[in-house]
Structure formats: C-alpha cells, structure tokens
C-alpha positions in Angstrom: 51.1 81.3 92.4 50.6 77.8 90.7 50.2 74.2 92.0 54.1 73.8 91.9 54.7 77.0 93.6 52.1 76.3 96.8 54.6 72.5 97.4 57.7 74.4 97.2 56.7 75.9 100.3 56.4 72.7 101.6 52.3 73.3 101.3 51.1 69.6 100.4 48.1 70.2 97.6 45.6 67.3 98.4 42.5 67.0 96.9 39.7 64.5 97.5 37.2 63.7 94.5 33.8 62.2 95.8 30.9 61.4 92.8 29.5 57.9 92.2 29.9 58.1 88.7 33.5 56.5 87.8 34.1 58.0 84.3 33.8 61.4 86.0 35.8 60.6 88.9 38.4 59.4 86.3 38.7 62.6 84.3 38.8 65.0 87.0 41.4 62.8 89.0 43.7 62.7 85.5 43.3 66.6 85.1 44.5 67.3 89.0 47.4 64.7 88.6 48.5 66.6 85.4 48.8 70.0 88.1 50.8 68.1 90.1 48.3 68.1 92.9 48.0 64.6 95.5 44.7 63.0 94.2 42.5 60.8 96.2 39.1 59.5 95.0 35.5 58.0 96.5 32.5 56.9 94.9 30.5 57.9 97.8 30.2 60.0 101.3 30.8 57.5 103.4 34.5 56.3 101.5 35.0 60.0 101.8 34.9 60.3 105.0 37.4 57.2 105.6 39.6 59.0 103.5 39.8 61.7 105.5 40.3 60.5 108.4 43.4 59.3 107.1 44.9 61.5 105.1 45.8 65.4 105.4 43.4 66.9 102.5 43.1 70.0 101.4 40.0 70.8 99.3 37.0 68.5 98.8 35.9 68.2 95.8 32.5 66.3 95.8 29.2 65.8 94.0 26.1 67.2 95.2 23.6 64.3 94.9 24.6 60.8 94.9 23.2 57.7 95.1 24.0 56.8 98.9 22.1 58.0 102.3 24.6 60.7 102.6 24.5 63.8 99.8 27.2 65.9 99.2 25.6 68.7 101.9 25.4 66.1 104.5 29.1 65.3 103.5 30.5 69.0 103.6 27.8 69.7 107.4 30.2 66.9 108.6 33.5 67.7 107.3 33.0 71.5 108.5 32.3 70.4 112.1 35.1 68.1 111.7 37.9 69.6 109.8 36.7 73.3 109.4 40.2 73.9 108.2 39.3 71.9 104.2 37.8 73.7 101.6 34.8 72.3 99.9 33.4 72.5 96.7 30.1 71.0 95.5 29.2 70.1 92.1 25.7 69.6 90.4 24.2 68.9 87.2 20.8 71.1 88.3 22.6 74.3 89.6 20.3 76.6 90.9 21.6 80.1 92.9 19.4 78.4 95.7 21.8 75.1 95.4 24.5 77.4 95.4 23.7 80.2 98.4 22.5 76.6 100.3 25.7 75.5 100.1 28.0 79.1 101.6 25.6 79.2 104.0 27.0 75.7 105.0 30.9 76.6 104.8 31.3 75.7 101.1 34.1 77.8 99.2 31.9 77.0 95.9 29.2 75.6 94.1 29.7 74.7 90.3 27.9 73.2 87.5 27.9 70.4 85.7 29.8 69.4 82.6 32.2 71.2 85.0 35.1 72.7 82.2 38.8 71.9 83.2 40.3 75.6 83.0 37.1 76.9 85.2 37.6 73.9 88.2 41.2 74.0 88.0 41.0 77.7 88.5 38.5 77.3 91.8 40.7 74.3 93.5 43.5 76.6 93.0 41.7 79.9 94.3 40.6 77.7 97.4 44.1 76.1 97.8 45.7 79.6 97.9 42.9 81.1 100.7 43.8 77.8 102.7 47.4 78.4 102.4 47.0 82.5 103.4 45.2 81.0 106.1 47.9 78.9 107.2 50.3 81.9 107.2 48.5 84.4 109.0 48.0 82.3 111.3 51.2 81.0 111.7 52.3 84.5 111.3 49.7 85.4 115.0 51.4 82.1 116.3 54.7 83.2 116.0 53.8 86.9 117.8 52.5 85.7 120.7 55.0 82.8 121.1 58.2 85.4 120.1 60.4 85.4 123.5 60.5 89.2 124.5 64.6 89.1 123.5 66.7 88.1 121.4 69.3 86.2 120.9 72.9 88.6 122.3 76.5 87.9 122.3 79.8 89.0 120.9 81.9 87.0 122.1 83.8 84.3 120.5 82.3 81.4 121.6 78.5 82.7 121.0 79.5 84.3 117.4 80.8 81.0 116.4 77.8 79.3 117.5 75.6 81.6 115.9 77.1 81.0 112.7 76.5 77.4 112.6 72.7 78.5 113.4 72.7 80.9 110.2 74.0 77.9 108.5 71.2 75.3 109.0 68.3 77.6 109.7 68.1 77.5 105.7 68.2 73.9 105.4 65.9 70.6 106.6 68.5 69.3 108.4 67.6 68.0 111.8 69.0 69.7 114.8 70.2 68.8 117.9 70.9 71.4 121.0 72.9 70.5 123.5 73.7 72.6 126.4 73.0 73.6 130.5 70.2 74.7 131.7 69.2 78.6 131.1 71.3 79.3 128.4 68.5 79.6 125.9 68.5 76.4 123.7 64.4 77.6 122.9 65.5 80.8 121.6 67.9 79.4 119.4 65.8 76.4 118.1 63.1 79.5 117.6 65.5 81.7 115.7 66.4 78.3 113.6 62.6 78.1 112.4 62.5 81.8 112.2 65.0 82.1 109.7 64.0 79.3 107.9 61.8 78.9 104.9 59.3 77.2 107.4 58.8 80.7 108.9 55.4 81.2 108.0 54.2 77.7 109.6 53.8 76.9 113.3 56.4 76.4 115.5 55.5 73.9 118.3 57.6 73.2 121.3 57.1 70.5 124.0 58.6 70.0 127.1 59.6 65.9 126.9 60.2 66.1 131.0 57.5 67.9 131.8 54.5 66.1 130.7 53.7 62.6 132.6 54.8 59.5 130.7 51.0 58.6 130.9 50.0 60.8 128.5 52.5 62.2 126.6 52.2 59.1 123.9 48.7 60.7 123.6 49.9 64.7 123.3 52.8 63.8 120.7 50.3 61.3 118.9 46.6 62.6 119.6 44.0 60.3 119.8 40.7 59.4 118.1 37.2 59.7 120.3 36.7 56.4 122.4 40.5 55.7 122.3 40.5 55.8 126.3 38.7 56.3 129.5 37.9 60.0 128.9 38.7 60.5 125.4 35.2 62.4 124.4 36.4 63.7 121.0 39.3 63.2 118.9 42.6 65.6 119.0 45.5 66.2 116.9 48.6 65.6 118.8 51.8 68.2 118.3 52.9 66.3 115.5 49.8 66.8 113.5 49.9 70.2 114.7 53.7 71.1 113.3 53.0 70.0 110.1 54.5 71.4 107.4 56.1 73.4 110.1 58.7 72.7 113.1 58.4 70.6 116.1 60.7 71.4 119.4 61.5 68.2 121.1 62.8 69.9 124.8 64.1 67.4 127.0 64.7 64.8 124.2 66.3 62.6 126.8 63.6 62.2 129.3 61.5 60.5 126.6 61.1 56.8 128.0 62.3 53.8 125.4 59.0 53.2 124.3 58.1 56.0 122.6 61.4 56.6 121.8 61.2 53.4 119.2 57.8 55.4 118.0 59.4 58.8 117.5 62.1 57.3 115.1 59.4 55.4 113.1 57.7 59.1 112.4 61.0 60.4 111.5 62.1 58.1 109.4 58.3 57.2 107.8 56.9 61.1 108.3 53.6 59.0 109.1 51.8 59.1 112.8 48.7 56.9 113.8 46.9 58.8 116.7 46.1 56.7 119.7 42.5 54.2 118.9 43.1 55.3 115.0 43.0 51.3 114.6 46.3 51.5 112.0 44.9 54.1 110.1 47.5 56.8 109.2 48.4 60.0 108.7 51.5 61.8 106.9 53.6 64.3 108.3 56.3 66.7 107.1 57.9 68.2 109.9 61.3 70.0 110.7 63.0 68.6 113.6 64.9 69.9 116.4 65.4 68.6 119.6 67.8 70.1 122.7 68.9 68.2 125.7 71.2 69.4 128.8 72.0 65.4 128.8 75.3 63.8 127.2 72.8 62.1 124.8 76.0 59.7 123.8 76.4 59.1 127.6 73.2 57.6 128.1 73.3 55.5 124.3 76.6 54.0 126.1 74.1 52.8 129.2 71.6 52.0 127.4 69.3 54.7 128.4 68.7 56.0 124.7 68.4 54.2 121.9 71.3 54.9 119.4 69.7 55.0 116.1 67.4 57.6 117.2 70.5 59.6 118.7 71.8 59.4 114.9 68.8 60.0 113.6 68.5 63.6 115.5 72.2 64.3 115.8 72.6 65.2 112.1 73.7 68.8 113.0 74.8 69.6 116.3 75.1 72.7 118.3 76.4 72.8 121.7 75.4 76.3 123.8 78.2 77.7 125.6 77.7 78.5 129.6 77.5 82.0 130.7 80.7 81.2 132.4 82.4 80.4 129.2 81.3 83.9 127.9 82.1 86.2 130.0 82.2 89.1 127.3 78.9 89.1 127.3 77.3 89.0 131.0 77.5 93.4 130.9 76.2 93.2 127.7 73.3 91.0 128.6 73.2 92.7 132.0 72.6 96.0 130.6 70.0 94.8 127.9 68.0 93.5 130.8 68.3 96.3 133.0 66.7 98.4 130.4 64.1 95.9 129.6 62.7 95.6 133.3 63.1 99.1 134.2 60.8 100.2 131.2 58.5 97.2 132.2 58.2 98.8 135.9 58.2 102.7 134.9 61.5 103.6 136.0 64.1 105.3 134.0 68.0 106.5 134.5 69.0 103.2 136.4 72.5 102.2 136.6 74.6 99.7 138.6 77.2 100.3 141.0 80.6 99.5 140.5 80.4 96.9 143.1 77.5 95.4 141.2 79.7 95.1 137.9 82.1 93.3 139.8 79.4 90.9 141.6 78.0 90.0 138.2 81.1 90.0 136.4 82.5 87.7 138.8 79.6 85.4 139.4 79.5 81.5 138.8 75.5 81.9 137.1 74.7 78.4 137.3 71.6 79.3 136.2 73.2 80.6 133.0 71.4 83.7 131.0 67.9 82.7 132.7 69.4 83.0 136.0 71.0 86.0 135.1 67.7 87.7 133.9 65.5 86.7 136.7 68.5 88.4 139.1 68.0 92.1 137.5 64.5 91.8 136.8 64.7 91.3 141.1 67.3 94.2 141.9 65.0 96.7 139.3 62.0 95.9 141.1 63.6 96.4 144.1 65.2 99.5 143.5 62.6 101.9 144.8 63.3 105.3 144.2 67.0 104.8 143.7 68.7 106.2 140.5 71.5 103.3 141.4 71.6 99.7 141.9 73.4 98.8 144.7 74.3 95.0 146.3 71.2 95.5 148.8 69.0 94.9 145.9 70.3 91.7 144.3 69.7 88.2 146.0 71.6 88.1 149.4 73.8 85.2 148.0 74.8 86.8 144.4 78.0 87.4 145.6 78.6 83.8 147.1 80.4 81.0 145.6 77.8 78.7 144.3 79.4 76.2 142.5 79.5 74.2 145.3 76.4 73.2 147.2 77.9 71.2 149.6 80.0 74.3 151.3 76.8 76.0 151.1 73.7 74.1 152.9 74.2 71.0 155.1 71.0 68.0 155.1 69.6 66.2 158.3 67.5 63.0 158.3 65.9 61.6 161.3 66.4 57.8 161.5 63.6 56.1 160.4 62.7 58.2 157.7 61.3 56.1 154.6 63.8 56.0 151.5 60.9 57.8 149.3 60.5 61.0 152.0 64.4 61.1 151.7 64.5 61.1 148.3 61.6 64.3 148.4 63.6 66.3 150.3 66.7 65.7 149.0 65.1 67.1 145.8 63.2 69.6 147.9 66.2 71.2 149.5 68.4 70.8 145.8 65.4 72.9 144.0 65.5 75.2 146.7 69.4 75.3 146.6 68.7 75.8 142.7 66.0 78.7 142.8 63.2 76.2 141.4 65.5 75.4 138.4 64.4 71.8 138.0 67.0 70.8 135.3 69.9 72.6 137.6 68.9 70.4 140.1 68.5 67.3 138.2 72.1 67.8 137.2 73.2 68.4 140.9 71.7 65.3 141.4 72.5 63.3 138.5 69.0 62.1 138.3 66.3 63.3 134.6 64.4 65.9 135.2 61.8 63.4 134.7 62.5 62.1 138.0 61.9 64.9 139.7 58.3 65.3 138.4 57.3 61.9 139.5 58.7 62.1 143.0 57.1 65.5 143.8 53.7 66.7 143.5 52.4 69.6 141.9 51.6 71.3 144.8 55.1 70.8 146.2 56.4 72.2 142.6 54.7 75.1 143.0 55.7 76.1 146.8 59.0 76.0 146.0 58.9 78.1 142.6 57.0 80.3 144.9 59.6 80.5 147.4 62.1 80.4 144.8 60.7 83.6 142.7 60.4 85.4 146.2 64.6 84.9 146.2 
C-alpha cells in the first residue's frame, strides 16, 4: 500500500522533519512532497514541539544531535509521553547499534544513518505510516465491538424498508446526515449502521449526547482543552472532535446545543479546523463525517429563533425522518418475537411464547416509547415469567393495555398554594418522567420544553430515583 493508497482511506500522511541543518531539511521535505505526503519542517526541538501541538502528525522524522538544549532523544522522551500515538524516527551521522537499541528502548520505530538514501527513508516513513494506520484500525475495529448495540436494525414494512434504503444510499457517501425522529425509535442504531457501512468503518465512531452533558462543559468535551486552560484543567485532553477524526462524530440531541456553540460547531464544519479550550489560537485540522439526529422540528425552532439556520443547512444535507412504532405496525410481532428470544436466552429460559391476549395487547398498543419502550416491556414480562412456558398479561406492566396517548385521562396533579414556581416546575417534570417510565425526551415532548431543560431543573439524584422507579415498572 503506497502514500496515495493510506489518503484514500481518508488516513492523512503527515510527517514532521526536525534537523538544524537547512539544506538537509530541504531535500528530505522535497522527496516526501514528491510521495504526496503533508510535510512540515523545524530547525530545532523546541519548533518541533510547537508544531505539534498544532497539527495532527504522523511520523517524526528528526535528527539525533542538534545544536539546541533539547537532542532528538529528549524530543522523541517528550513526544512519547505526549502523543504515544506518532512514530519516531531518529537520524545520526555517528550510528552506533548502542544509538540505535537507546533509541527502541525509548519508543522509537527506527534509528538510521546518515547520508540517509531516499529509497531506504521513504521505505521506513512508509513502514511506520502503515503500523500507525493498522493501529488505527484494530482499534477502531475493538471500538466498534464493544460499542455494537446487541440488535440490529429490523423491519419489513413499508415505511422502514423505504427508510432503510435511503440509509444504504448515503452510508457510502460523505454527505452529512441528519435524523429526525421520536424518542426510542433507534436514530443511534441507524446513524451506527450509516458509519458501519461506510468506508469510515475501520475508524472510530463517537457519539455524544448534546442534552445530556451541562452547557458548562460541553464547549470543553466537543473542543478539549489544553493544561491550565481552567480551574481544574491538570493536563490537556482531546475533545470528541479530535477523537472522530478521520472517523464519524454523532451529534444526539443537535437541538439542545445552546447558540453559542452552535456559531462554533458550524465554523468546524465548514473550516474542518478546532482550537481546544486555552490553545491560545493555535489550531488543529479535522476530517470528520457528520451526523446529527434530533426528536425536535429543527425548522420549527430556525423559525423562533432558537437554532441558527445556516447550521440547520449546513447538517440537513441528507435527511432521514424515523417512522414511529405506531406508523409500522407490521413490524411490532416481528420485533416482539426477536426480543423475546434475545431476553429469554439472556435469563436461561427456553420454549417461551406469548398468549394470544398478549399479541393483541402489543399489537394494539400506542408505544410511545417506540422500539425502546417496546424492548424494555418483554425484557420485563421474560423476567417475570418464572417457570411459565407462556407469557400471559400478569407479566407485562399493569398499564400495557391502557390508552396512553393521553396523559391527562391518565394521572391528575395537585399543588398546594404557596408552592414556589421552581418546586412546581420539579414536579411537574417529576410526575411527567414518571408518567413516561424515565424517558426524558418523551417527557420533554409532553411538555414542550428541550430535554436540556429537564437536566438543569432536576438533580442527579432525583434523575436516578425515578429511572429507578421507572425500571422497577
């Protein structure tokens, strides 16, 4: 595999030349250009170590003794503890084995003479380039196992075949991807199965919940930040964006992102540079896949004046709108049945089956909750089930059989006078996640508020009594 064939698979080649002697930092920059690699030179350590912490590089290329305090081993000890992840290769005009077995002991992929000879060096970057890049993949490849949902992706009706075609359409493109549709009905699978079937495969696929994370600090978990940048910032840290390179980023939640970032996240779209937090201007490039998902009316909130419409455009270049359970009801046995096998080899029972009063139930059923709600519902009846050979309406949730489209026939809300606007506002929320199961964006929608919202006005430990409560049905 050359040069060319590592940046077709969107692997940028970088390399870094570092010697204080110009004349040989000019040939060696003039023969990497000709492979097509990314060339960046210094005359010294200290340059070299600007350079890198601005740019993505991908082999060092450096001389062992230079004229500075810093010699090439002092420059690859700090660029292993830094960036482990770059190969290094020292060069010498007094190569010794000692120099040499010095320098692996240190984390060098090589040591090489000098004259260096252009077919010999071109053959070592691109040997170090390739390990870096079958690094990348494996563990991309580890990434993707542990992250890979324990389904997949089922339907056969109309509405979810003709979705999935669109999917099988632009998983093999760059295009940018937009999902749009309720809570539960598996917008993360599908943006999953988009990266999985795209040429990106191999790289990382990193997801982040917009709602979930506290405006505080997401700036600093999209962006990362540099040591010092803030009260508590002890080291530096890539941010997700650094961390989907060359791969895909899931943007869950787009619309909870608050307008400042927003203007941010549309720069590193349309620039493919970020600048972590403290980084004082300094910038790094980017090449990442996009695709974001929403259970918002994105176009809704452009109209108020809640999302800024360029980025809108900007991530609405293919759009794909998830259909509700209800809206495929063709496929609630089907999904039923897959789930019922699923959990009951998970628990150690075999041979169960459902009553035909429990086909009706779930065929009938509103699932507001869509496919997640529907899951979490057998996973309950199977564990249920005791010794039973049979899955009867005493094992499901007691109101699976209710209509619960509407919460207002359903549960009834009393406030004492007196009671502060922000304790109404906690357990109006309290009593609508409850209502909901825990299912934050269901109740978000209920209450036409972001999901954001409901975050900030509970705490965690509230949060977490009521997905306790909630997973206890």
């Amino acid at each position: 595999m050359s040069f060319y064939d590592l940046q077709k698979e969107n692997k940028q080649c970088s390399i870094l030349i570092v010697d204080d002697e110009p004349k040989i930092v000019e040939s060696l920059e003039k023969i990497f250009v000709r492979e097509g690699l990314i060339v960046f030179t210094a005359p010294d350590a200290h340059v070299a170590l600007s350079v890198l912490s601005n740019k993505n590089i991908d082999v060092l290329l450096t001389d062992l003794t230079m004229t500075s305090d810093m010699s090439g081993i002092d420059l690859l000890t700090k660029v292993k503890q830094d960036s482990p992840h770059i190969e290094v290769i020292l060069m010498t005009a007094y190569g010794t084995m000692e120099i040499a077995a010095h320098a692996m002991k240190k984390g060098a992929y090589d040591a090489i003479s000098k004259p260096v000879e252009r077919a010999h060096i071109v053959q070592i970057v691109h040997n170090a380039i390739e390990k870096q890049s079958l690094i990348k993949e494996n563990k991309g490849l580890k990434k993707q196992l542990k992250q890979k949902k324990h389904y997949t992706l089922i339907g056969t009706s109309q509405a979810w075949i003709s979705m999935m075609k669109t999917v099988a359409q632009v998983a093999d493109s760059q295009a940018t991807v937009l999902i749009q549709g309720e809570s539960g009905t598996g917008k993360e699978l599908i943006a999953r199965t988009i990266h999985e079937q795209s040429p990106r495969s191999t790289m990382p696929f990193i997801p982040i919940n917009c709602a979930a994370i506290p405006e505080s600090i997401l700036e600093a978990e999209l962006f990362g930040y540099e040591k010092g940048a803030f009260t508590g910032a002890s080291h530096s840290r890539e941010g997700r964006f650094e961390a989907a390179h060359c791969g895909t980023l899931f943007l869950d939640e787009i619309g909870e992102i608050p307008a400042h970032i927003q203007v941010k996240l549309l720069r590193v779209m349309q620039e493919g540079e970020i600048e972590r937090l403290g980084s004082s201007g300094r910038s790094n490039q980017v090449n990442i896949r996009w695709i974001a998902a929403t259970n918002r009316d994105l176009s809704h909130a452009v109209s108020q004046g809640i999302f800024r419409e360029d980025l809108y455009y900007r991530l609405n270049v293919v759009s794909i709108d998830v259909p509700p359970l209800r809206e495929r009801k063709e496929d609630i046995l089907l999904l039923a049945n897959y789930f019922l096998k699923l959990y009951s080899e998970k628990n150690g029972k075999s041979a169960l089956k459902y009553d035909d009063e429990v086909l009706n139930i779930l065929m009938n059923h509103q699932w507001p909750g869509n496919v997640r709600q529907l899951e979490n519902t057998i996973e309950h009846a199977v564990v249920l089930s005791g010794d039973n050979t049979m899955l009867t309406k005493e094992n499901f949730p007691t109101n699976i059989d209710s209509n619960d489209n509407d919460i207002s026939s359903n549960s009834n809300l009393s406030i004492s006078v007196g009671t502060s606007i922000h304790d109404m506002e906690c357990q109006l929320i309290k009593e609508t996640l409850r209502y909901t199961k825990g299912n934050k964006e269901q109740a978000a929608q209920i209450l036409g508020v972001g999901t954001r919202t409901i975050y900030r006005r509970l705490n965690k430990t509230d949060l977490k009594d009521i997905e306790k409560k909630s997973n206890a049905f």
